[in-house]
N, C-alpha and C positions, 0 to 999 in steps of 0.2 A: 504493500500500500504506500511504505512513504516513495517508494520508485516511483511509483505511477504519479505521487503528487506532485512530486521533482519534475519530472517530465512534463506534466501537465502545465505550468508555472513557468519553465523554461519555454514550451511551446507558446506563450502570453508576447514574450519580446519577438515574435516574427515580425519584421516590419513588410515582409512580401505576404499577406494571404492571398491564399487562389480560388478562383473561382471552382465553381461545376465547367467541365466541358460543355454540358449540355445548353450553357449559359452565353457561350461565346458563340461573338457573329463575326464571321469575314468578310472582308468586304475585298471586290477590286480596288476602289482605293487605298484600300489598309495594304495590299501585296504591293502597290507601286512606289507606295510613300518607302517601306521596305525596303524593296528593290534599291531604291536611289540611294539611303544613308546606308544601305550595305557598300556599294559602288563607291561612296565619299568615304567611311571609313577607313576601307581598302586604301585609296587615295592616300587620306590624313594617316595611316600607318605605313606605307612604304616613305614617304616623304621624310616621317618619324624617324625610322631607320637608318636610311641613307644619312641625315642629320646626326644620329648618333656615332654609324659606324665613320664619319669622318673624325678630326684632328680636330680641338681646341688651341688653337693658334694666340698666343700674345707675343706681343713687341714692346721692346724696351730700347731706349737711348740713354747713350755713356759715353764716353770721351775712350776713344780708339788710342791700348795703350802699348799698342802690338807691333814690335819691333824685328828686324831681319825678313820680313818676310821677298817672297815672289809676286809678281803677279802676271798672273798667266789671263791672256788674251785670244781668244777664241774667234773666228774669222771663216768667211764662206764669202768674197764678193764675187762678180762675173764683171769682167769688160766689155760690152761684143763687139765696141769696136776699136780694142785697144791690143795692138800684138802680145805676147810674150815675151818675143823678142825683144822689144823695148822696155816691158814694165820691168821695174824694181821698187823691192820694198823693202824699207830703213825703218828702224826703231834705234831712239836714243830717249836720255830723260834728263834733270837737271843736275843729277847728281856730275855728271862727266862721260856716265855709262855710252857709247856709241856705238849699235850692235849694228854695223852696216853690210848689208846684201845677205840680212837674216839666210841661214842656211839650216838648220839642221828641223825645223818642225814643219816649214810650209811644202806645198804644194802646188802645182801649177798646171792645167790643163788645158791645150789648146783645142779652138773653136773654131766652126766655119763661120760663116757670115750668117747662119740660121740659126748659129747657138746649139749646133751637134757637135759630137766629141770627133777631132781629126785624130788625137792623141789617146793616151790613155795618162793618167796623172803620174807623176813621176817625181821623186823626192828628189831636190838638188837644190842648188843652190841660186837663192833670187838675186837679181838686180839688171842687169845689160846682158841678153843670151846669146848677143851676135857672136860671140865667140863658139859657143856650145852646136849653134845651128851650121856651122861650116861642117861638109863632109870629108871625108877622109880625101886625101890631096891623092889623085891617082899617082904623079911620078914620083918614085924615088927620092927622096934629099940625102943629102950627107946630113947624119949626126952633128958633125963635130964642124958644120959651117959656121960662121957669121959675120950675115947678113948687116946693110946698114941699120942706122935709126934716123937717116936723113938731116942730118943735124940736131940731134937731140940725146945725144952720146953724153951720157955721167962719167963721173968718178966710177957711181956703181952699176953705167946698164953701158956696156959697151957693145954690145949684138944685140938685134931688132929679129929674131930667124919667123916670125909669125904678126899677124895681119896687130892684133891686140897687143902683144911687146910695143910694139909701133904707137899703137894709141894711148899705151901707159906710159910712155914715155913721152907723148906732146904733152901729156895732161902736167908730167911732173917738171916739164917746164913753163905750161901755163901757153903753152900755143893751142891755138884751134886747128881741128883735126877734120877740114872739109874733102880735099879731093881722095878721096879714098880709092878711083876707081886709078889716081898716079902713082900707087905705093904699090910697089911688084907685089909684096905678098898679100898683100887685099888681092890684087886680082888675079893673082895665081887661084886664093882660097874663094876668091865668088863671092866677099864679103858684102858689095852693094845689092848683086842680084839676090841673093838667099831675103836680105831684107825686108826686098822692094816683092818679094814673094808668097811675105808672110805680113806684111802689110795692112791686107782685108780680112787678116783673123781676129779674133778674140781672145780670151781669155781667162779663166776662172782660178784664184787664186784660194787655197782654203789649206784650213793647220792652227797651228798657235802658237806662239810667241811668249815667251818668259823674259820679262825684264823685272827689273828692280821696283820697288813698291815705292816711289817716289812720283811725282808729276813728271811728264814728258810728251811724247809723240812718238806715229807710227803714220806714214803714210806710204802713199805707190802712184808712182809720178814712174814717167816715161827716161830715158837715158840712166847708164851704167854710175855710180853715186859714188864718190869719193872724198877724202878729206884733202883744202889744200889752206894753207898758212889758217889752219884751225878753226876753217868755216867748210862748212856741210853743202856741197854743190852736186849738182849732175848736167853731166855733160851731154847737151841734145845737139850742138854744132856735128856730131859724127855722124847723126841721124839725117842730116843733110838739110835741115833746117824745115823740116815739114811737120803739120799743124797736126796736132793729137784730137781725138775726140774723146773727153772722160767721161763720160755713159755709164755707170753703170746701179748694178742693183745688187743690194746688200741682202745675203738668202740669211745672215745671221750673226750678231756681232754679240759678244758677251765676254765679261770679265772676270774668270775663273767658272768651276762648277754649276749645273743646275739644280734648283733646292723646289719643292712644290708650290705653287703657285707666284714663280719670277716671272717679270713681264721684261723683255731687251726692247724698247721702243724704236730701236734701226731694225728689228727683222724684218722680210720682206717687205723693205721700200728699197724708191728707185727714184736715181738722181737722170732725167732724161735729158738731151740738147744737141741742137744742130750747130753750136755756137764751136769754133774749136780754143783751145789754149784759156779752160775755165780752170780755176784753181776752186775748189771744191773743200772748207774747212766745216768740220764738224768740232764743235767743244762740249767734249765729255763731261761732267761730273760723277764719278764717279763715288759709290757710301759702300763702307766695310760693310758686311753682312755676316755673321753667325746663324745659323739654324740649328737648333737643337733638335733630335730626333727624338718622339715617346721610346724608345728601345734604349737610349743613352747615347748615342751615337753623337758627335759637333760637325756641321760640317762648313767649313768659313769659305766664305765667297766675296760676290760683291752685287752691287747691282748697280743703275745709272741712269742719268739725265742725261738731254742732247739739243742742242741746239745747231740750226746747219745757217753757214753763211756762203756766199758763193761772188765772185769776182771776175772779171776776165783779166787775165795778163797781158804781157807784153805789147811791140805794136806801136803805134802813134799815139792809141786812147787808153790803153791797157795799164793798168797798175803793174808796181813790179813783182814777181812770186814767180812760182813754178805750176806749169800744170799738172794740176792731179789733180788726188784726194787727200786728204791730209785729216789726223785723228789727234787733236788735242786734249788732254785729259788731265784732270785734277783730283785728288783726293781728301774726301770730305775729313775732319779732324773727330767727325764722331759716328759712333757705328751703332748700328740696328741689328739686337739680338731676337730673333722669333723662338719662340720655346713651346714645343707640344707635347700638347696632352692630350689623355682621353678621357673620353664623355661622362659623365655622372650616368652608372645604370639608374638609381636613383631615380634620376632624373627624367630618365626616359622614360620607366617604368609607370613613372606621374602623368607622364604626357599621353601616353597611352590609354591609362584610365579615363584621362579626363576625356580624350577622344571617343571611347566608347559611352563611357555616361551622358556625355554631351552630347551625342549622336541620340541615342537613343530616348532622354528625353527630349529634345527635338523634335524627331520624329513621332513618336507618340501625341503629341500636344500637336502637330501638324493631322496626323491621322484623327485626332479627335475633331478637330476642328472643321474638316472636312467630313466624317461621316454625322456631327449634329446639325451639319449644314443643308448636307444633303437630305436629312430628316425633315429636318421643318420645310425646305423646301415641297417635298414628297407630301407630309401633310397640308399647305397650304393647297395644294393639285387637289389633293384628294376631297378638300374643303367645296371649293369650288366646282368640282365635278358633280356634288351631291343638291347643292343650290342650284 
């Protein structure tokens, strides 16, 4: 007996009683109202989900106090109508650092005039290729010849035996190196025609670049780049004095690693123009970046601003520069740490609920309002039908 009063007493707090079966009406309306908050449900729980099983993401700013490092530069542009042959690309920075005719991380792949691959990409070394593009000399030479340097004989270059000795040596006396097709080994080696051949190619340059974590630049301007009385020049006089077009379009530029959700605001744009001898500067801003992984993991990047200005050079009207493209950059004094976490189940678990209970009264209070509507309506018909 006292079971049963226990029982009895504890069945008192049902806050759900049920009806008789025999008590309940369904209606088509009551299945569609249904229908649709099962369908919204559905909806509001995968949304749920997705929401949770993502990364709680915070950002934090601090004074960058991070010393020795690299910073690696990440790169994919296309010329289409800018040779090979002629491009070179210099990286230097303020420190002194002057990494010229970058060789060991880029790549270069020559284009036809439609932007298809003549080449296959090939790791070597950037700057002036006119050297590299000359083919093997059919006749025989003597090893142990030497040839002039046409009056430009040192202390230390006293034999010229090749097209480029030749040109490295007007350079290091500061002559201009125009008739190239009057220097026997230019035209033994075919150095003007190989040029004038490769001319209507293109170009896609892609790889990465490690310099020093200081401010500087990188750009890719046409003629071979050398240092002379400690200014940074390229010599286009060899190129025979004709007009560049810097065209191009940037498939991707970023500075160091990717971390989830970086935006690079140079990917996929394009610098377009019929204009020749444009010097093309972009200035960087570059912000240290940390990401913290939920697993423990750091992983230090960067990300950046950009702002592009553009010039023509030389000429009557022309300002003085070189043409290219040219990447200016600076680095901010304070860095952005992102740190993730995961979701509160908690949390989820709340939103859940609420999404069910909420749906369901809802729905209920919609289905009712509709089936005592549809009553009185049915009664008023029925009023009228009997008058």
């Amino acid at each position: 007996m006292e079971t049963k009063d226990i029982l009895s007493r504890l069945r008192q707090f049902d806050a759900y009683p049920k009806t008789l079966e025999d008590f309940r009406v369904k209606t088509y309306g009551g299945a569609i109202v249904t229908i649709i908050a099962g369908i919204l449900m559905t909806i509001l729980f995968v949304n749920e989900l997705t929401y949770y099983l993502s990364k709680d993401v915070k950002a934090e700013l601090f004074v960058d106090t991070s010393r020795g490092q690299k910073l690696q530069i990440n790169i994919d542009v296309t010329f289409p109508k800018l040779s090979c042959a002629f491009l070179s690309i210099d990286a230097m920075d303020v420190s002194g650092e002057q990494q010229i005719d970058v060789a060991h991380n880029i790549y270069k792949k020559r284009l036809d005039s439609e932007g298809k691959t003549i080449q296959e990409a090939t790791k070597e070394k950037l700057g002036d290729k006119s050297k590299d593009i000359i083919d093997t000399i059919k006749e025989p030479l003597d090893k142990n010849r030497c040839e002039s340097c046409y009056g430009a004989e040192t202390g230390e270059i006293k034999c010229c035996n090749t097209c480029e000795e030749v040109r490295d040596a007007y350079r290091k006396k500061g002559w201009a190196f125009k008739e190239a097709d009057h220097i026997v080994q230019c035209k033994r080696e075919g150095w003007s025609d190989k040029l004038k051949n490769q001319q209507n190619e293109g170009c896609q340059v892609f790889g990465y670049l490690e310099v020093n974590k200081v401010a500087g630049n990188f750009h890719f301007a046409p003629g071979k780049s050398f240092q002379q009385s400690h200014v940074h020049v390229h010599d286009l006089q060899a190129l025979g004095g004709q007009k560049f077009n810097i065209s191009h379009t940037i498939q991707h530029l970023s500075f160091g690693r990717s971390y989830p959700g970086i935006v690079n605001p140079l990917d996929k744009t394009a610098f377009n123009t019929d204009e020749s001898s444009i010097m093309v500067t972009y200035y960087v801003k570059i912000v240290p970046t940390t990401y913290a992984k939920a697993n423990g993991k750091t992983l230090v990047t960067n990300q950046f601003s950009v702002t592009k200005h553009t010039k023509a050079v030389g000429g009557f009207l022309g300002e003085s520069g070189l043409p290219g493209a040219f990447f200016t950059y600076e680095l901010s004094p304070m860095m952005v740490k992102y740190t993730e976490k995961d979701r509160s189940f908690l949390h989820f678990l709340t939103s859940i609920c609420a999404i069910i209970g909420g749906m369901f009264t809802v729905a209920g209070l919609i289905d009712a309002l509709i089936y005592h509507s549809a009553k009185a309506i049915q009664k008023k018909i029925d009023l009228g039908k009997a008058s």
